[in-house]
C-alpha positions as CSV (number, residue, x, y, z in Angstrom):
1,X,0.0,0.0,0.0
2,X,2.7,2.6,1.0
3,X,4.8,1.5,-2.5
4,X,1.4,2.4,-4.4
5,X,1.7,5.8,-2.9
6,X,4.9,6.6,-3.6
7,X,4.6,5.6,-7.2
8,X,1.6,8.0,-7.5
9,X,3.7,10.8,-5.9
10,X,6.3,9.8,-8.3
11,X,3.9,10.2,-11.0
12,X,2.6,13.1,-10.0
13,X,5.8,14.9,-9.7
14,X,6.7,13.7,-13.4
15,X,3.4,15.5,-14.7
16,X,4.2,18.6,-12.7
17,X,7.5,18.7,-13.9
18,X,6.8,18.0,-17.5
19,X,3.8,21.1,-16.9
20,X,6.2,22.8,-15.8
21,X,8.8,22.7,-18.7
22,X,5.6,23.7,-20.9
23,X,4.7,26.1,-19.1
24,X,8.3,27.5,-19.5
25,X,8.3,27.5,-23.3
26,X,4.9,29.1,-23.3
27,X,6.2,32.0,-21.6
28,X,9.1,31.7,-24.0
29,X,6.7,31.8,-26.7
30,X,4.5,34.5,-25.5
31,X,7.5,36.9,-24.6
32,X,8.8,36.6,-27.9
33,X,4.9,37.0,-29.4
34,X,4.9,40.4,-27.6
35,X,7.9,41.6,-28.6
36,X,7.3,41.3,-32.3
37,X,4.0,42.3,-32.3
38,X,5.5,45.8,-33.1
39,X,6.8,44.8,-36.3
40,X,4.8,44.3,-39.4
41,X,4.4,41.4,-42.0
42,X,5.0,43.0,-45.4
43,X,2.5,41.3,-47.5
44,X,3.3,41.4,-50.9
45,X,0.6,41.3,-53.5
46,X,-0.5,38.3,-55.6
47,X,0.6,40.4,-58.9
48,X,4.5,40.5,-57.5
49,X,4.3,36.5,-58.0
50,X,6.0,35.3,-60.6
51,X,3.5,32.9,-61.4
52,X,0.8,36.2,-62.0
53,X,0.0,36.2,-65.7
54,X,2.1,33.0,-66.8
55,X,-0.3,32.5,-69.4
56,X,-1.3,36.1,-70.5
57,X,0.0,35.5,-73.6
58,X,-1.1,32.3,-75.0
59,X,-2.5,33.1,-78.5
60,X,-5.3,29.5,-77.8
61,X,-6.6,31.6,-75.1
62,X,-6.6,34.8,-76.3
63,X,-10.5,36.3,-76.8
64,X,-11.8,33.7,-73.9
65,X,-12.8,33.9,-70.1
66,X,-10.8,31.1,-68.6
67,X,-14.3,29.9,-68.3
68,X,-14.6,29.9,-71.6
69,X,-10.7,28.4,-72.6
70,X,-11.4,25.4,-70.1
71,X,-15.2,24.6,-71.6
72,X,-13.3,24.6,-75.2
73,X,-10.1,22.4,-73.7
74,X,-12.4,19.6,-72.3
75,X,-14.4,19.6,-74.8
76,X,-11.3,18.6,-77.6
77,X,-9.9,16.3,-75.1
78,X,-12.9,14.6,-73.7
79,X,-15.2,14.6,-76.6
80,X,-14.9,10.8,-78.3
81,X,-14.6,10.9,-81.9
């Protein structure tokens, strides 16, 4: 009975400890939170992407929604003939 006790306070002090450790890197966390929350994200917009416009130029889509270009590209490749 008295060994089934000290394993439970055993236990117990393992949980604290390990709450304690994550209670650490919380703080950690929330510290270093507070001190950039002065600083701003530059956001850049979607048109500074490289991948913006990629297919502006395409002479089969030229005149068509994209609507429009992907109606008329499943139609040729799915249609049987």
């Amino acid at each position: 009975m008295k060994g089934d006790k000290i394993k439970f306070a055993d236990n117990v002090i393992d949980i604290i400890d390990h709450l304690e450790s994550d209670l650490w890197k919380l703080k950690k966390l929330l510290r270093d939170r507070r001190h950039l929350k002065g600083q701003k994200k530059a956001f850049r917009s979607v048109r500074e992407y490289e991948f913006c416009g990629m297919w502006k130029d395409r002479a089969d889509m030229e005149g068509l929604s994209s609507a429009e270009w992907l109606a008329k590209l499943r139609k040729e490749q799915w249609s049987r003939s």
